[in-house]
C-alpha positions in Angstrom: 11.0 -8.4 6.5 11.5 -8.5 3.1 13.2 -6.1 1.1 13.1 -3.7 -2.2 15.2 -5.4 -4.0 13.4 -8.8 -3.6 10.3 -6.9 -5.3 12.4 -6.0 -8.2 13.5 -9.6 -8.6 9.7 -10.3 -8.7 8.7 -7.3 -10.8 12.2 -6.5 -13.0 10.2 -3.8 -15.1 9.6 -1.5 -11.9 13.5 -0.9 -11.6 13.6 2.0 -14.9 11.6 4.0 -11.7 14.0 3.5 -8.9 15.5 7.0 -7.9 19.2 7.2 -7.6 20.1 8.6 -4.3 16.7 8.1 -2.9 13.5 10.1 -3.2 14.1 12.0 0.2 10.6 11.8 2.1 10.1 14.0 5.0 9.0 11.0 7.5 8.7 12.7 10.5 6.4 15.3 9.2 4.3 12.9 7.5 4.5 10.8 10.0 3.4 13.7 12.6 0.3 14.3 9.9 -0.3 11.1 10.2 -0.2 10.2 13.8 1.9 7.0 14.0 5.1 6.1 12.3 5.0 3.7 9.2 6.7 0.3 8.5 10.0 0.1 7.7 9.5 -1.6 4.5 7.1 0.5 2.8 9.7 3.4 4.2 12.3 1.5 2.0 10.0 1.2 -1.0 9.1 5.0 -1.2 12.9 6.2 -0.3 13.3 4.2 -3.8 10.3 4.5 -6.4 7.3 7.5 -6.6 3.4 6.0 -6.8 3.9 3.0 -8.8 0.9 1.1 -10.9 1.3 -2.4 -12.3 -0.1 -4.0 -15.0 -2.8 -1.1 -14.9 -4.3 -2.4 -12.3 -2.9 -1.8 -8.8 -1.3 1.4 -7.5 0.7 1.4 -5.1 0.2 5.4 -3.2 3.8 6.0 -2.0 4.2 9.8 -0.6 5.8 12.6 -2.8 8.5 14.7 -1.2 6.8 18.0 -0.4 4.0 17.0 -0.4 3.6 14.1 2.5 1.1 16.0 4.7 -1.2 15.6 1.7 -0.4 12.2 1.6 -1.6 11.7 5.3 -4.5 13.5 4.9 -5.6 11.2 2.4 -5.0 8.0 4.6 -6.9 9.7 7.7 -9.4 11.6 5.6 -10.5 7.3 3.8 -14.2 8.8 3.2 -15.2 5.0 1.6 -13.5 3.1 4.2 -15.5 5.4 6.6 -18.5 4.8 4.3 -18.0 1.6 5.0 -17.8 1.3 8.7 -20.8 3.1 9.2 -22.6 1.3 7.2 -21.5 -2.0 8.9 -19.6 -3.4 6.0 -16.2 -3.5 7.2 -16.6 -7.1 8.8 -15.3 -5.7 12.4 -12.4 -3.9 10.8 -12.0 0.2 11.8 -11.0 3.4 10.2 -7.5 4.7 11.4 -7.0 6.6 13.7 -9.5 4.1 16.2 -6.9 1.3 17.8 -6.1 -1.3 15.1 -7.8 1.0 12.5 -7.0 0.4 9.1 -4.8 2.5 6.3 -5.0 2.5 2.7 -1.8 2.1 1.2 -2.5 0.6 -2.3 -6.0 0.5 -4.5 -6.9 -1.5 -8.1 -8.3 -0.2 -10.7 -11.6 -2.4 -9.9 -12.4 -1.4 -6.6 -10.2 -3.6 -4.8 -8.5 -1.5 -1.4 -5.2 -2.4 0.3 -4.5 -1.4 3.5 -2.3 -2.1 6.9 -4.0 -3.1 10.5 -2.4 -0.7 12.7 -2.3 -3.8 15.2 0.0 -4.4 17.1 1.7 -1.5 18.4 4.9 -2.3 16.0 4.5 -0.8 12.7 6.8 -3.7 11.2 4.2 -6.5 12.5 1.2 -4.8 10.8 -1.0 -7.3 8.6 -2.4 -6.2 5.4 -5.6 -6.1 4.8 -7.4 -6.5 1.3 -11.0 -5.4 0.7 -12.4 -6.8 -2.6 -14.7 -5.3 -4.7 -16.7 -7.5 -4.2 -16.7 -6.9 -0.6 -15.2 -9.8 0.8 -11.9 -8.9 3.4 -8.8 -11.1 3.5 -6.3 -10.6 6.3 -2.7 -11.9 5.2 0.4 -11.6 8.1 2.5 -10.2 6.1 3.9 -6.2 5.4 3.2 -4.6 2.5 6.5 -5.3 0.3 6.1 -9.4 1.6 2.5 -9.2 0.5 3.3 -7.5 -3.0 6.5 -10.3 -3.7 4.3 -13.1 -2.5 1.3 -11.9 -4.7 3.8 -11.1 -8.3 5.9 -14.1 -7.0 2.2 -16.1 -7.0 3.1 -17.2 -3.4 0.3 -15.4 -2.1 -3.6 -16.1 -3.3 -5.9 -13.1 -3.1 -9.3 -14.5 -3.3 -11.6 -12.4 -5.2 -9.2 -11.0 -7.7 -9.6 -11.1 -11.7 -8.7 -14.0 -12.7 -5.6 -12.8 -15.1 -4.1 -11.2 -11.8 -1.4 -11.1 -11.6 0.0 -10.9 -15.3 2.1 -13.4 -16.6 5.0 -10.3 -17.3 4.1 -7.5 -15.0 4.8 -4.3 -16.2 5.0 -1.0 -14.3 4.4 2.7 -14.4 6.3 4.7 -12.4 4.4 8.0 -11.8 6.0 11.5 -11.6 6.9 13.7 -8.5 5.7 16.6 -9.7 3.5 18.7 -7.2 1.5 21.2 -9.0 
């Protein structure tokens, strides 16, 4: 498993957003809202940075302290992913909280959704899962912070993607904590 820090070597402009002393997510509420526990990587990543969008084009949703039953809600409440599978476009692939079912933990700008396969049992072996806008999937056996190195490392191909992504010189936007 990789970890933050390899993403900062990868993406230098996202470490102005790192939070010294850690960002303080309540993980076993959100994790109770939720209904399973989370990787341990995308754990590490939100301890360390708020929602984060590169190159104005992919965010990445990390939870908000205070605020993480919100942030559950919104991965169990996925009304296009549901969308989706009822309309028998998810080529086999299931809403969470069905076994294996998928969560969103990242989106583009054009559509594109990012999410884990809750398969197998252990959070730290769940693939992600890419969903283009052009509706073609892509599974990659990777975790979330592997997947985002490889892809602004340009070790990892997402077919489907513009063709300028990733940037040449990523640049990120961290964006604030503030719960109104």
């Amino acid at each position: 498993m990789l970890s933050v820090e390899e993403l900062e070597a990868v993406l230098p402009s996202m470490t102005r957003w790192r939070v010294p002393g850690g960002r303080s997510v309540d993980w076993a509420t959100l994790e109770a809202a939720l209904g399973t526990a989370l990787p341990s990587d995308f754990r590490s990543l939100a301890e360390a940075y708020p929602v984060l969008v590169v190159d104005d084009f992919l965010m990445v949703s990390l939870p908000t302290p205070g605020a993480e039953a919100l942030w559950a809600s919104g991965r169990r409440e996925d009304e296009i992913l549901q969308d989706l599978y009822e309309m028998g476009d998810t080529q086999g692939y299931v809403p969470f909280p069905e076994p294996g079912g998928l969560i969103s933990w990242a989106s583009s700008y054009s559509g594109d959704s990012f999410y884990w396969k809750t398969s197998p049992t252990d959070p730290d072996a769940w693939p992600v899962v890419v969903r283009t806008d052009n509706a073609e999937w892509f599974e990659f056996p990777v975790g979330a912070v592997k997947f985002l190195v490889g892809v602004y490392g340009r070790t990892v191909d997402v077919p489907g993607m513009p063709r300028n992504f990733p940037g040449d010189f990523p640049q990120v936007l961290g964006l604030s904590d503030g719960i109104d």
